[in-house]
N, C-alpha and C positions, 0 to 999 in steps of 0.2 A: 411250881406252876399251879394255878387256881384250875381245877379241873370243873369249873364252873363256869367260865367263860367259854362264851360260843364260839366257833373255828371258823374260817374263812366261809368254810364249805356248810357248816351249817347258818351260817348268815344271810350266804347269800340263797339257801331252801328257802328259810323265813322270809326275805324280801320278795325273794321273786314271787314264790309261791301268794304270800300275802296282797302283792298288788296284780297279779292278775286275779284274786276271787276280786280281790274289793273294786278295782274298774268293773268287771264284770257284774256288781250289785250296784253300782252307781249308774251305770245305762239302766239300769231296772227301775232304780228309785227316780231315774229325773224325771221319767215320765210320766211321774203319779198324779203332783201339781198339774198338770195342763190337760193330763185323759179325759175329766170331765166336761173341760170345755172344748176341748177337741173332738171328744167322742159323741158331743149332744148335734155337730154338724155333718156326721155319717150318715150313711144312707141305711136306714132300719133300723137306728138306736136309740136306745128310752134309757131310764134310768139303771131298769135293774137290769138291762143287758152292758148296762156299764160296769156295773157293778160286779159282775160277770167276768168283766173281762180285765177287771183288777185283782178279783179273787182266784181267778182261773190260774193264775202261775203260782201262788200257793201251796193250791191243794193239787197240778200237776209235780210239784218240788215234794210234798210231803208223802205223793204215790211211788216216787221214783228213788229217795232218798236210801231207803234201805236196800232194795233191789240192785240197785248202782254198785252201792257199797259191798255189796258181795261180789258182783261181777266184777269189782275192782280186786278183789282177790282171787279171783281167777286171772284174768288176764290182765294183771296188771296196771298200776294205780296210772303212769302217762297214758297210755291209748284209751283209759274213757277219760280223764282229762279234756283231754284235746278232742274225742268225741264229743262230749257234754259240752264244749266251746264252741264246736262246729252246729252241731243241736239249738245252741243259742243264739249265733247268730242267722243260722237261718231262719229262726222266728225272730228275730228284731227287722229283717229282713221283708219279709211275709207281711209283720204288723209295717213299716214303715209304707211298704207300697201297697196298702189295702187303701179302698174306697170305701169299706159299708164296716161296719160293726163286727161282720162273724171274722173279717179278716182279720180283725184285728185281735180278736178271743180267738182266734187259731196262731194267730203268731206270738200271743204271749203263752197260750200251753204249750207251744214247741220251747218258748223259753225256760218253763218252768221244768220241763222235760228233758232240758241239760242240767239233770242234778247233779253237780260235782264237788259238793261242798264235804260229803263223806269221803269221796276219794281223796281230796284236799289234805284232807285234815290226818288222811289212812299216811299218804305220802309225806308229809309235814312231822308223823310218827317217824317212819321210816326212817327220813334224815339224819335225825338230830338224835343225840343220845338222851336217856331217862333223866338226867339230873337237868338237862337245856329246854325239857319239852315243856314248862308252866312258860319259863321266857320267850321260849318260842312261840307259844303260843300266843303269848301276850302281844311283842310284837304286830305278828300275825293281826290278830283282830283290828290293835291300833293303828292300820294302815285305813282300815274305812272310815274311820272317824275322821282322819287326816281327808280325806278325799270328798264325806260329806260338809264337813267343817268349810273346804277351800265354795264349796257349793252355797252354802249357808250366806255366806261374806259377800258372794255377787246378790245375793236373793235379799241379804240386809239391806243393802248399799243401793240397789235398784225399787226396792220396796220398802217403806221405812214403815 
């Protein structure tokens, strides 16, 4: 037996694991294209509070990222998962039904603020054993590109 091939059970960590981060950074990413023109018709918005409110999930992802990841070692890599989901979309929420600008730099730090890509990846450890984890990982990654890629194709296709 190849003790290098992945096992059911760690297959199906990679997948699942992989397409829920990677949906969840593809609502992130499709709304980059159209912020700017959507964001210049709010009520109280200029450039650089656009600007703002692209960078603001960021640098709330890059405050939370390590913090996360420890508390994910405390109580455990599913409950901030599914935290850091609930965290996210209650700011896609927030930003979707805002009228003015701060609504919308407040629903995207709440998204940034579901940082669960440390626990992700803590959990994605966890799974799979030492010899599966470059695969896994790899997998892993290559589900957003499949998911940007399917994105890419409509934005080709509609915009030459």
């Amino acid at each position: 037996m190849n003790d290098y091939k992945m096992t059911p059970g760690e297959l199906r960590a990679t997948w699942g694991l992989g397409t829920v981060f990677s949906l969840r950074m593809l609502g992130m990413f499709m709304v980059l294209p159209v912020l700017t023109t959507y964001g210049m018709a709010l009520q109280g918005a200029s450039e650089a509070l656009i600007g703002i409110a692209i960078g603001i999930y960021g640098l709330a992802q890059a405050i939370f990222q390590i913090p996360f990841g420890l508390l994910s070692d405390r109580i455990g890599r599913k409950p901030l998962i599914v935290g850091g989901l609930a965290v996210f979309v209650a700011g896609s929420v927030i930003a979707a039904l805002s009228h003015s600008i701060w609504g919308i730099i407040l629903g995207r730090a709440l998204q940034g603020s579901g940082a669960i890509a440390a626990a992700v990846m803590a959990l994605l450890s966890d799974l799979t054993r030492e010899q599966n984890r470059t695969q896994s990982d790899g997998v892993y990654r290559r589900q957003l590109w499949y998911h940007l890629r399917d994105c890419d194709g409509i934005r080709a296709d509609r915009y030459p």
